[in-house]
PDB file of the backbone (N, CA, C, O) and the ligand in Angstrom, with CONECT records:
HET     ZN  A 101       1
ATOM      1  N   UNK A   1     -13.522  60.266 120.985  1.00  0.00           N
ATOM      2  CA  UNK A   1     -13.511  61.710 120.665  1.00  0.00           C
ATOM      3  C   UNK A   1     -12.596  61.998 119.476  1.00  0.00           C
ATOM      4  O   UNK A   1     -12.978  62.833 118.656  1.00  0.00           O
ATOM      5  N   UNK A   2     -11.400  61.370 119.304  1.00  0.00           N
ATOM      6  CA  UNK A   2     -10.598  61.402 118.272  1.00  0.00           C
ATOM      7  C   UNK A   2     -10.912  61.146 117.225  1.00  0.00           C
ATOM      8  O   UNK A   2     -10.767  61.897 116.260  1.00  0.00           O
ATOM      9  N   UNK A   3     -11.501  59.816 117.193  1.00  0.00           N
ATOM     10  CA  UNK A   3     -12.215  59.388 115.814  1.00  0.00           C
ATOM     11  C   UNK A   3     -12.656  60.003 115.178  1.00  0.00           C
ATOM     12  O   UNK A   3     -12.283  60.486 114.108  1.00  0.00           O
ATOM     13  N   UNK A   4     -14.182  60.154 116.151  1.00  0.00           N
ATOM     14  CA  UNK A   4     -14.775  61.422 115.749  1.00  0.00           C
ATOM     15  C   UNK A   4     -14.468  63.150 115.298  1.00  0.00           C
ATOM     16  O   UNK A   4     -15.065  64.041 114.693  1.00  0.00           O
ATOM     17  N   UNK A   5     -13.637  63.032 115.747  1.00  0.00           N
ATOM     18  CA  UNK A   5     -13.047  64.789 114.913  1.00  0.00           C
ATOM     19  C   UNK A   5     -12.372  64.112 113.799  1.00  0.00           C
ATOM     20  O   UNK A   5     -12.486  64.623 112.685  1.00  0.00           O
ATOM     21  N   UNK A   6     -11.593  62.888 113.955  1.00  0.00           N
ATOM     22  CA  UNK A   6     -11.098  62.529 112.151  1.00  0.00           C
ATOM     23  C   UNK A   6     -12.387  62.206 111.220  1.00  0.00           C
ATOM     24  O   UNK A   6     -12.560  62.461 110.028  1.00  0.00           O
ATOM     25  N   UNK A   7     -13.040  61.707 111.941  1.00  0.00           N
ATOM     26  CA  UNK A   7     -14.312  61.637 110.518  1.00  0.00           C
ATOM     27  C   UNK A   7     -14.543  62.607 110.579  1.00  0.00           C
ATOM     28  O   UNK A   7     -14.743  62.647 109.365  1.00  0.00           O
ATOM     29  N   UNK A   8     -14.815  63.973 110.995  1.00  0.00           N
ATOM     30  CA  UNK A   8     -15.512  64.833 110.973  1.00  0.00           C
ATOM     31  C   UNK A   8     -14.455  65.824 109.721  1.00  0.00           C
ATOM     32  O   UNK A   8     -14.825  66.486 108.752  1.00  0.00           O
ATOM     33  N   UNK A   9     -13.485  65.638 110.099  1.00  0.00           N
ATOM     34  CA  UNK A   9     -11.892  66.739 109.110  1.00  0.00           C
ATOM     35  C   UNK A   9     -11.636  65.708 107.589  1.00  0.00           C
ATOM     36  O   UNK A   9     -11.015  66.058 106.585  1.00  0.00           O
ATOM     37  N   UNK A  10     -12.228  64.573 107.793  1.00  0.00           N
ATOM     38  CA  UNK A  10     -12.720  63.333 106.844  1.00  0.00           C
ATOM     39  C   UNK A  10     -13.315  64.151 105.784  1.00  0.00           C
ATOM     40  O   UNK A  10     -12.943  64.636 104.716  1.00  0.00           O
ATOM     41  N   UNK A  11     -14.606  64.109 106.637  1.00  0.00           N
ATOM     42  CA  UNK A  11     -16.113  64.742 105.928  1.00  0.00           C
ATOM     43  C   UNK A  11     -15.788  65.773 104.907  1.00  0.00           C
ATOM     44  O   UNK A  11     -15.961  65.707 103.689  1.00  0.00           O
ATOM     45  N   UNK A  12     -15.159  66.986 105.802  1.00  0.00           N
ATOM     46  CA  UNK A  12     -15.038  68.048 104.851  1.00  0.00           C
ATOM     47  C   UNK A  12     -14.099  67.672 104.066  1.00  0.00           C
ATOM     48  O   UNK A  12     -14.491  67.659 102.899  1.00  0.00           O
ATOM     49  N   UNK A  13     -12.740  67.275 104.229  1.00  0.00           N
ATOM     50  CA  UNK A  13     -11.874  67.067 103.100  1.00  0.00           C
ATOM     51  C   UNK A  13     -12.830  66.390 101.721  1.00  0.00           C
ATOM     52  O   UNK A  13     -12.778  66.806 100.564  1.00  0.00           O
ATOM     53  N   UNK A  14     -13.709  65.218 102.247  1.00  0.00           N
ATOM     54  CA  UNK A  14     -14.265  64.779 100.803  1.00  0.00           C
ATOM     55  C   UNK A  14     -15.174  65.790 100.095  1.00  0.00           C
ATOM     56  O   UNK A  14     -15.494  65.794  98.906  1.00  0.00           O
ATOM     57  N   UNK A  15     -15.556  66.721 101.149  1.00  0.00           N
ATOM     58  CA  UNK A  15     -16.849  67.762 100.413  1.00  0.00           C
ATOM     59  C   UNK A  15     -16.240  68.727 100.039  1.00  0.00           C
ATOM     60  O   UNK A  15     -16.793  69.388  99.161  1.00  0.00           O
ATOM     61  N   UNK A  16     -14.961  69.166 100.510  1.00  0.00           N
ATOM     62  CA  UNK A  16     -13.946  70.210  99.747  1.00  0.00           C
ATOM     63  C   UNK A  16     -13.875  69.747  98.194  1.00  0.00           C
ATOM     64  O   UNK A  16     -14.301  70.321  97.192  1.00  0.00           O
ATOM     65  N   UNK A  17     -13.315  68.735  98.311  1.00  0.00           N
ATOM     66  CA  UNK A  17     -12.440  67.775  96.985  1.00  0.00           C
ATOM     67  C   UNK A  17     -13.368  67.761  96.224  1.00  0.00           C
ATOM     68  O   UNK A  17     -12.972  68.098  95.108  1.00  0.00           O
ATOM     69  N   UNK A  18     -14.620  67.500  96.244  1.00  0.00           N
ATOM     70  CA  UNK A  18     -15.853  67.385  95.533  1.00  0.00           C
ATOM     71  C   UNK A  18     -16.250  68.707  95.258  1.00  0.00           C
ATOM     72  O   UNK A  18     -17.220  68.719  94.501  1.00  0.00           O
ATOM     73  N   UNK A  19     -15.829  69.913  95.618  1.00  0.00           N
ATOM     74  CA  UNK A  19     -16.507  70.977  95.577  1.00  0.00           C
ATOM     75  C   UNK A  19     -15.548  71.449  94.402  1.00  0.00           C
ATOM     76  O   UNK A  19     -15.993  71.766  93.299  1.00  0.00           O
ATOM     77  N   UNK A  20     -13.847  71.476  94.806  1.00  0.00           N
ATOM     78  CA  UNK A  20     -12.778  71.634  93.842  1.00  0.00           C
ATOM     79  C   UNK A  20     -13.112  70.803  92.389  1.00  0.00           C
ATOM     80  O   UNK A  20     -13.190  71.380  91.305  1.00  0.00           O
ATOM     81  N   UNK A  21     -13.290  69.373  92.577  1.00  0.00           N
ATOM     82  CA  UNK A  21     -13.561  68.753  91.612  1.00  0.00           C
ATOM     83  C   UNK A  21     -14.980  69.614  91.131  1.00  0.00           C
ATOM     84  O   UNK A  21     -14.450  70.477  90.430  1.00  0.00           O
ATOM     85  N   UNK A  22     -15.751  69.766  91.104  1.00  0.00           N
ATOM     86  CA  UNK A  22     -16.953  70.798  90.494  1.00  0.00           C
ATOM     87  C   UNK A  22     -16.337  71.711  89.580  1.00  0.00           C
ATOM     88  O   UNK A  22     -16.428  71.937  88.373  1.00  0.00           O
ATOM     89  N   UNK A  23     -15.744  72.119  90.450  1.00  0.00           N
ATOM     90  CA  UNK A  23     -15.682  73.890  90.152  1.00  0.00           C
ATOM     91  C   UNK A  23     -14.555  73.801  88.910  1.00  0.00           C
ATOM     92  O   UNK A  23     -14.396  74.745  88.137  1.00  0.00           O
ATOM     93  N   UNK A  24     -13.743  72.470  88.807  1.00  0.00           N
ATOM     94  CA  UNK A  24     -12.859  72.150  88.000  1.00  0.00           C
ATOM     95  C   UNK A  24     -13.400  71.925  86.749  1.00  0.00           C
ATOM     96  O   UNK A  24     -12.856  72.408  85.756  1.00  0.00           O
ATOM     97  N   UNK A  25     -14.542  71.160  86.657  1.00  0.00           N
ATOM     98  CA  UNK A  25     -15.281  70.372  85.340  1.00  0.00           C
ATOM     99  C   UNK A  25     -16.144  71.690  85.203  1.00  0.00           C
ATOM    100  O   UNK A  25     -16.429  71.888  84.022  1.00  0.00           O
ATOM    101  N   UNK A  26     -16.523  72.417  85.855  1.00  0.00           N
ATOM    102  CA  UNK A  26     -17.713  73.746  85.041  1.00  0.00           C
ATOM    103  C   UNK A  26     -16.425  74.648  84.692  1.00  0.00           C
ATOM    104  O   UNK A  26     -16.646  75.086  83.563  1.00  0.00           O
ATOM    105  N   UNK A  27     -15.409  75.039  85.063  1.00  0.00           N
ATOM    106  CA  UNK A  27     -14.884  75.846  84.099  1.00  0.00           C
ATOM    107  C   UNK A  27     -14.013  75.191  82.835  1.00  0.00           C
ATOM    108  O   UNK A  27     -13.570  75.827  81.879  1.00  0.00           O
ATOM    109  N   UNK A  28     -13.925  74.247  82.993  1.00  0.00           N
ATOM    110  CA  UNK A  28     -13.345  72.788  81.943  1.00  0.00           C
ATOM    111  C   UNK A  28     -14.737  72.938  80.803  1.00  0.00           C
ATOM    112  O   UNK A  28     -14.587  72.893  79.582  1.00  0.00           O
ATOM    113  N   UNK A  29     -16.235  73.141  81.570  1.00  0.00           N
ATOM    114  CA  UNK A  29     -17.041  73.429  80.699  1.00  0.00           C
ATOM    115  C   UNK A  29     -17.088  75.020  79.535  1.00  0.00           C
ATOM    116  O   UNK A  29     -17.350  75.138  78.338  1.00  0.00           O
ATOM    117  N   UNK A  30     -16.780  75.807  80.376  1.00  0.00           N
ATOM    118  CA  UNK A  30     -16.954  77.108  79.859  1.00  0.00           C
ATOM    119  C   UNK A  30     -15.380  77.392  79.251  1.00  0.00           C
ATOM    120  O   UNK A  30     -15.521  78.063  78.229  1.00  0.00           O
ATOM    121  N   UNK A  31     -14.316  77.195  79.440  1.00  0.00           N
ATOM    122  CA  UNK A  31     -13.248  77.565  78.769  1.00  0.00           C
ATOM    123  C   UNK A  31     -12.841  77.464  77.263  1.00  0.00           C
ATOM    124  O   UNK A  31     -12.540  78.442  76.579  1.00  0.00           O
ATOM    125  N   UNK A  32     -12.869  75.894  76.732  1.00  0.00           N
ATOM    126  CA  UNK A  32     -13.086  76.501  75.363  1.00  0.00           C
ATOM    127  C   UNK A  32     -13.206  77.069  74.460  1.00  0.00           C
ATOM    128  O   UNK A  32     -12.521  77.282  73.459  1.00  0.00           O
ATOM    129  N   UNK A  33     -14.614  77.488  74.990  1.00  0.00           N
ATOM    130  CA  UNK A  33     -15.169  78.904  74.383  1.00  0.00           C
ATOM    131  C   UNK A  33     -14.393  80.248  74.479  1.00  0.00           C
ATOM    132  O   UNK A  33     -13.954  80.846  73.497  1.00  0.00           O
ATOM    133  N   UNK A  34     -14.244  80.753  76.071  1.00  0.00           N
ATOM    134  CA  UNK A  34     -13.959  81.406  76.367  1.00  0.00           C
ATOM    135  C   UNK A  34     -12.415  81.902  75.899  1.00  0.00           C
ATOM    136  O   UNK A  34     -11.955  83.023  75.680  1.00  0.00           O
ATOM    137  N   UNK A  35     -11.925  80.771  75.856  1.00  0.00           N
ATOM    138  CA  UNK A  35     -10.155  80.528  75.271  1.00  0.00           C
ATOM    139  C   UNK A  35     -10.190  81.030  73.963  1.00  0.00           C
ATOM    140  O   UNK A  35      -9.136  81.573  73.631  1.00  0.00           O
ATOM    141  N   UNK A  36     -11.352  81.012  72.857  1.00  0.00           N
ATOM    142  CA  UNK A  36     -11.236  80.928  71.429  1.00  0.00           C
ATOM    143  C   UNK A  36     -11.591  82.441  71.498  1.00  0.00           C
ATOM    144  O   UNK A  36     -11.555  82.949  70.377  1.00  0.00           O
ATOM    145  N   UNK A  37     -11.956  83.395  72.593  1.00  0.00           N
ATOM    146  CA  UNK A  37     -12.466  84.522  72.406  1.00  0.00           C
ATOM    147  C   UNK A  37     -11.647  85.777  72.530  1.00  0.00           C
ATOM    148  O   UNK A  37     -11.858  86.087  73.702  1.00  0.00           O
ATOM    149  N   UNK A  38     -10.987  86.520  72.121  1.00  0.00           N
ATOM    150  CA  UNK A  38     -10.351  87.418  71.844  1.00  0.00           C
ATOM    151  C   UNK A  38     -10.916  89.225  71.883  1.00  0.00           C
ATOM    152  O   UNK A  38     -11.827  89.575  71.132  1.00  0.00           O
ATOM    153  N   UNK A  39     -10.456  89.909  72.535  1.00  0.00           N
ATOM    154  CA  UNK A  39     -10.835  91.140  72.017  1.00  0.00           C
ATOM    155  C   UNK A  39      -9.945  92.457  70.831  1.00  0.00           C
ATOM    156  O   UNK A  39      -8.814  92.942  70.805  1.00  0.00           O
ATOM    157  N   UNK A  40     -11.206  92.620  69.984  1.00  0.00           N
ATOM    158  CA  UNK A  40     -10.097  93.815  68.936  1.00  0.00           C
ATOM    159  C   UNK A  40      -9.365  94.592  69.681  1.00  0.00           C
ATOM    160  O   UNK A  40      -9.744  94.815  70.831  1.00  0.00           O
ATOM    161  N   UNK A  41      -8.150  95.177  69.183  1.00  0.00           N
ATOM    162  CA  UNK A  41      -7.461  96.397  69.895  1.00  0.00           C
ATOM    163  C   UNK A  41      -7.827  97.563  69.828  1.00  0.00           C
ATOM    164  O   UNK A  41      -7.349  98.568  70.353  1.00  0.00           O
ATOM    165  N   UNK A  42      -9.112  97.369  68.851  1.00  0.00           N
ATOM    166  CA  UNK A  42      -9.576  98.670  68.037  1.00  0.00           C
ATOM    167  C   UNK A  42     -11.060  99.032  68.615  1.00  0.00           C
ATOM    168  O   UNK A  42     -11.197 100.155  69.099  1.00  0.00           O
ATOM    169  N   UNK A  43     -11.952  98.326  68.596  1.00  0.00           N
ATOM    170  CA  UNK A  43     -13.113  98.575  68.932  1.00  0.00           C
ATOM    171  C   UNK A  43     -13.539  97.820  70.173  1.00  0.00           C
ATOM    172  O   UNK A  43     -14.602  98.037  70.754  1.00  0.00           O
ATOM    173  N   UNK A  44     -12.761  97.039  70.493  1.00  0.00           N
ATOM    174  CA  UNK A  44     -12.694  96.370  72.052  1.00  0.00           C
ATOM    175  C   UNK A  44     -13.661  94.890  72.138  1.00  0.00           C
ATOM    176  O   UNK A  44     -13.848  94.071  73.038  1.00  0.00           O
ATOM    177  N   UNK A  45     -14.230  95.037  70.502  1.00  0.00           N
ATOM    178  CA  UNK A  45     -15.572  94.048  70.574  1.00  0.00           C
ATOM    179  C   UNK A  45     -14.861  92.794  70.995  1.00  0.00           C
ATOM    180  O   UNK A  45     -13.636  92.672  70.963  1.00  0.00           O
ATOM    181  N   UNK A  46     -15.710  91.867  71.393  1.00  0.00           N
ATOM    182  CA  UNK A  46     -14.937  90.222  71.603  1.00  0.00           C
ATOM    183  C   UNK A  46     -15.665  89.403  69.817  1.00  0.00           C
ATOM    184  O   UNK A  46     -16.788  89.397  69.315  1.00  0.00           O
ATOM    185  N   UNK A  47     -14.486  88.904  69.436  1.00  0.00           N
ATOM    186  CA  UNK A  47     -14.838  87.793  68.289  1.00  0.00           C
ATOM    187  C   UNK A  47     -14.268  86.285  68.465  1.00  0.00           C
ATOM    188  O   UNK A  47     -14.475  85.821  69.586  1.00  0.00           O
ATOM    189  N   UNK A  48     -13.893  85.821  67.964  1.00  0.00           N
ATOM    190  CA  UNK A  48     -13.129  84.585  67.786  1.00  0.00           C
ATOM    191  C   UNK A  48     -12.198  84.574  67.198  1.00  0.00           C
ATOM    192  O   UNK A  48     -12.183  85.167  66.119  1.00  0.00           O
ATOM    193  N   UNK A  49     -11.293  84.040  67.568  1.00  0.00           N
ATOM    194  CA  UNK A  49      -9.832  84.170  67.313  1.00  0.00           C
ATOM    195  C   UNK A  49      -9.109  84.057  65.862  1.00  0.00           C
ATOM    196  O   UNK A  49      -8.184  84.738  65.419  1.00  0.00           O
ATOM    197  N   UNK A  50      -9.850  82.937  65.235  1.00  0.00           N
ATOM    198  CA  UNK A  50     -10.180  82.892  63.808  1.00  0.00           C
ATOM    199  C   UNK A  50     -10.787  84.156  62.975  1.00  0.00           C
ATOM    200  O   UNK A  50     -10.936  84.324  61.765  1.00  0.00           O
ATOM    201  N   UNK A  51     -11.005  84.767  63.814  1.00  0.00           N
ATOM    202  CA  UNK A  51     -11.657  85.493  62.778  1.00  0.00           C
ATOM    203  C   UNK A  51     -10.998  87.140  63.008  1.00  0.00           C
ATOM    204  O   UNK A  51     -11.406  88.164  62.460  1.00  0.00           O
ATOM    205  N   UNK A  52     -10.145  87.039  63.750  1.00  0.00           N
ATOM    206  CA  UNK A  52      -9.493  88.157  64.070  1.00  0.00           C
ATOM    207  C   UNK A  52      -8.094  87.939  63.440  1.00  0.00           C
ATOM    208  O   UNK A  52      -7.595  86.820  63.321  1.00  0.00           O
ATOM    209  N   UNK A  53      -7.157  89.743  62.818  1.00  0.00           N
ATOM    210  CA  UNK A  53      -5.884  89.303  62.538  1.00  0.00           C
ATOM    211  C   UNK A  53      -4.603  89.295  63.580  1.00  0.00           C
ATOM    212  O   UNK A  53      -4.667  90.184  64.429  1.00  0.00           O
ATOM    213  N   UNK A  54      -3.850  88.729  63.625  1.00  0.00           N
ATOM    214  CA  UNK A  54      -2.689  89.050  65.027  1.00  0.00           C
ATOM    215  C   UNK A  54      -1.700  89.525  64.297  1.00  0.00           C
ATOM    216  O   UNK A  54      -1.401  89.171  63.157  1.00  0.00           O
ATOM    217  N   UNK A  55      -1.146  90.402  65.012  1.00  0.00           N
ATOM    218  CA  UNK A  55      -0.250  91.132  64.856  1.00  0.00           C
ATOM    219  C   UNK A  55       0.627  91.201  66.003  1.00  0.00           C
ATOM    220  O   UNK A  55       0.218  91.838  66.974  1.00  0.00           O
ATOM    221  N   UNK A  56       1.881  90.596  66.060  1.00  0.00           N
ATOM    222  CA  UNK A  56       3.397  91.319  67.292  1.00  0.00           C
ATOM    223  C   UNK A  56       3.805  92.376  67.053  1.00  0.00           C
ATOM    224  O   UNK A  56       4.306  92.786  66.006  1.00  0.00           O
ATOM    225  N   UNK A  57       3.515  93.188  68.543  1.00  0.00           N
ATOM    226  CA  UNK A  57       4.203  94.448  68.411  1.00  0.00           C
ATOM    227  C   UNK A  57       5.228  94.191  69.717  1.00  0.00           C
ATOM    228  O   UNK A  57       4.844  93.862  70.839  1.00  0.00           O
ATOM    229  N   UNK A  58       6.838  94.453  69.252  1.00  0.00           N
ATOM    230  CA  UNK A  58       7.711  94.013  70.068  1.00  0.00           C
ATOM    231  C   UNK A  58       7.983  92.698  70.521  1.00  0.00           C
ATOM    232  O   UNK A  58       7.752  91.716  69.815  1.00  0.00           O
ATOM    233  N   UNK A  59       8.408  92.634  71.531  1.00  0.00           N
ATOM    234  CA  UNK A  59       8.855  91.307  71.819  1.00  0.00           C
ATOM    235  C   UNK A  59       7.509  90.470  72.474  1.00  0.00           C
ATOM    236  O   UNK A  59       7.487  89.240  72.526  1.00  0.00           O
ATOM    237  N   UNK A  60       6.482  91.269  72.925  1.00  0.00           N
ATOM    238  CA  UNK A  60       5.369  90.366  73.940  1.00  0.00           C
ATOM    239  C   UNK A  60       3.989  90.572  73.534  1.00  0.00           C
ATOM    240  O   UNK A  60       3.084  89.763  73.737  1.00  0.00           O
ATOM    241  N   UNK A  61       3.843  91.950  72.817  1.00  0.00           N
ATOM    242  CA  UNK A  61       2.698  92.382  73.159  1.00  0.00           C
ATOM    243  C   UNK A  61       1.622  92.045  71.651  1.00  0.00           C
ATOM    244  O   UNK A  61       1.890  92.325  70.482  1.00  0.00           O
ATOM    245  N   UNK A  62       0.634  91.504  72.085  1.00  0.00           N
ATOM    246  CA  UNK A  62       0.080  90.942  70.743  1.00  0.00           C
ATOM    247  C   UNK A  62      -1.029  91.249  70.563  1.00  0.00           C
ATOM    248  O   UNK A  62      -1.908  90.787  71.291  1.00  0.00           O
ATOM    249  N   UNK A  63      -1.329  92.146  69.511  1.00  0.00           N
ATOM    250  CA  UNK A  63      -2.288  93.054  69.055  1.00  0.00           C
ATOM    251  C   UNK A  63      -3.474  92.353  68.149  1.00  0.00           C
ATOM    252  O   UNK A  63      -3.203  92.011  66.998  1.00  0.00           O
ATOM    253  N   UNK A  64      -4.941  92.122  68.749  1.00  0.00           N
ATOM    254  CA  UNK A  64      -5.902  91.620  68.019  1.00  0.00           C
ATOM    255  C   UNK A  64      -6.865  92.595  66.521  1.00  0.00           C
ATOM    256  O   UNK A  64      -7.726  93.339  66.992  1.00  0.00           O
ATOM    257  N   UNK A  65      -6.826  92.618  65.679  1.00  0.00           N
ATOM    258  CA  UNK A  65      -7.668  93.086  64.982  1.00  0.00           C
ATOM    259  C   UNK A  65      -8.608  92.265  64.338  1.00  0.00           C
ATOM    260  O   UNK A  65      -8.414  91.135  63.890  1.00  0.00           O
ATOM    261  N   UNK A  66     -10.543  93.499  64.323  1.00  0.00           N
ATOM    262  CA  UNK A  66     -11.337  92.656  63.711  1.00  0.00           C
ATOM    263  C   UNK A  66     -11.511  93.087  61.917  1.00  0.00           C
ATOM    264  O   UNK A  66     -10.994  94.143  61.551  1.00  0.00           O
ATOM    265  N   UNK A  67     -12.056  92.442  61.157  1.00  0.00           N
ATOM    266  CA  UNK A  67     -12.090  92.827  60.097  1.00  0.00           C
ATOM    267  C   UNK A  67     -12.702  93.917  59.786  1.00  0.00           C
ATOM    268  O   UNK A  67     -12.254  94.584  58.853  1.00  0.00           O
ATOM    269  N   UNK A  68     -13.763  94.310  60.435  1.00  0.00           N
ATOM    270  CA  UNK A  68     -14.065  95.586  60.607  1.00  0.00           C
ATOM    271  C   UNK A  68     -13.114  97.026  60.794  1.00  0.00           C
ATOM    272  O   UNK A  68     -13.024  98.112  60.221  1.00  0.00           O
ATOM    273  N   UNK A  69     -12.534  96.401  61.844  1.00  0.00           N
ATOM    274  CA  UNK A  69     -11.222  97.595  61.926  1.00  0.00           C
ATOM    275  C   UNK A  69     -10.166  97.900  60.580  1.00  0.00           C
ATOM    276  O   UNK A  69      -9.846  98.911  59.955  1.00  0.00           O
ATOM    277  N   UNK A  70      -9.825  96.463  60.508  1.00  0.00           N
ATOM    278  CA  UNK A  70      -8.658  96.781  59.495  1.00  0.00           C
ATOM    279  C   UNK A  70      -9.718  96.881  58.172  1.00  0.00           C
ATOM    280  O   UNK A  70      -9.549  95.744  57.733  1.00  0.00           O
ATOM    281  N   UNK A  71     -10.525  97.394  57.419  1.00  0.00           N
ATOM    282  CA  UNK A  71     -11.043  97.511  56.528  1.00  0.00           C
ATOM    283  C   UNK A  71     -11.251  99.683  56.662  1.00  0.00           C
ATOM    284  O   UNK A  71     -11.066 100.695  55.986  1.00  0.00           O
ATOM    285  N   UNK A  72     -11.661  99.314  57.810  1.00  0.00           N
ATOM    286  CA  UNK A  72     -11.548 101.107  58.071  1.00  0.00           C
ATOM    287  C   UNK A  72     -10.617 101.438  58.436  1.00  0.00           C
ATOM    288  O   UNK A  72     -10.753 102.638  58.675  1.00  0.00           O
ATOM    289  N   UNK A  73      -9.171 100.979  58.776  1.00  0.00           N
ATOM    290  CA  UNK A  73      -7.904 101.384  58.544  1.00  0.00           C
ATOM    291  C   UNK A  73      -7.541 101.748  57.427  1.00  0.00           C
ATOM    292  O   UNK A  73      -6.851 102.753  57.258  1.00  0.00           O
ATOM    293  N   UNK A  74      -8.092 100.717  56.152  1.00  0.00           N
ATOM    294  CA  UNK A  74      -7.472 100.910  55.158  1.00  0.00           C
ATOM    295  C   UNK A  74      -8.388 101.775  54.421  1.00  0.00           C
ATOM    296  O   UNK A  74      -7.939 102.582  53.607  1.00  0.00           O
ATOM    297  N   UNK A  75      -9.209 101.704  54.567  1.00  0.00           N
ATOM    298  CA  UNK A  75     -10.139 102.958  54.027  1.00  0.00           C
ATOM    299  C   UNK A  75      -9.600 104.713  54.730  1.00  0.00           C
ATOM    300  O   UNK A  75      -9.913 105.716  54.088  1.00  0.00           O
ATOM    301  N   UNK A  76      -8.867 104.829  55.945  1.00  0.00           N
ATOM    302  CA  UNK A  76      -8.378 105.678  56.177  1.00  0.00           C
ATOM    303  C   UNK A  76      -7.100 106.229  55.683  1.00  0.00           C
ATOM    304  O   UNK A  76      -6.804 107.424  55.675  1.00  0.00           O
ATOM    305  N   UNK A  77      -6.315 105.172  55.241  1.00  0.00           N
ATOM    306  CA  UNK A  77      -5.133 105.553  54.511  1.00  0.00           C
ATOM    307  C   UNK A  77      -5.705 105.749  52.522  1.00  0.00           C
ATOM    308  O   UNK A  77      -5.239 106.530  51.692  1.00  0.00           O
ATOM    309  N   UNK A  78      -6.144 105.341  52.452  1.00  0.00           N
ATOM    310  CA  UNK A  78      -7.197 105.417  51.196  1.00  0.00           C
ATOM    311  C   UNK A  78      -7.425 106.889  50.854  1.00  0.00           C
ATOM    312  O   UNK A  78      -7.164 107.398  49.765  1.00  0.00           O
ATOM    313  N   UNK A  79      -8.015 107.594  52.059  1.00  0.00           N
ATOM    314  CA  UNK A  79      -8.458 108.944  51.757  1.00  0.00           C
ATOM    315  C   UNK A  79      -7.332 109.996  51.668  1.00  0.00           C
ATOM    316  O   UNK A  79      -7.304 110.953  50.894  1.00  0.00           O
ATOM    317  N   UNK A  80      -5.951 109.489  53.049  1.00  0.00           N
ATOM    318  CA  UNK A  80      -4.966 110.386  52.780  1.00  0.00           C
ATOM    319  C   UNK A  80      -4.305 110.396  51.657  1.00  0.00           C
ATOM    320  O   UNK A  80      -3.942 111.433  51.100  1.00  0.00           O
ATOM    321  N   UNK A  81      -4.056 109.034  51.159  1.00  0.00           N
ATOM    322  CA  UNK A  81      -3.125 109.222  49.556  1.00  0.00           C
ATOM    323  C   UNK A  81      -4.117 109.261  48.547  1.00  0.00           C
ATOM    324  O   UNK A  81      -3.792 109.381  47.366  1.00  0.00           O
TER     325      UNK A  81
HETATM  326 ZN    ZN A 101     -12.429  95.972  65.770  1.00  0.00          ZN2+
END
């Protein structure tokens, strides 16, 4: 009877571990990407990180812009002066 409940707490431990191990390598798959993806502070769109400018505001907080934005930023200060 003993045995049998250790193979059985066996079983699942290997089908857990295998399930963890999965779930480890598909987001190992999708992160990358996901890591390189950033959103503007301005229009909220998602781009790539490369292709966005960073900016620190204060000690933590780190502000994404897309080129889009900062082009109509500067086109907004453009019109006031
Ligand atoms: Zn933007």
């Amino acid at each position: 009877m003993i045995v049998t409940i250790l193979a059985i707490v066996f079983l699942l431990l290997i089908v857990v571990a295998a399930f963890v191990g999965y779930k480890t390598v598909m987001q190992r798959g999708t992160s990358p990407e996901e890591m390189n993806l950033e959103k503007c502070s301005i229009c909220r769109e998602k781009f790539e990180k490369s292709q966005l400018i960073l900016r620190q505001i204060g000690d933590y907080k780190l502000l994404y812009f897309c080129r889009k934005c900062v082009l109509s930023l500067y086109g907004d200060l453009g019109i006031k002066n």
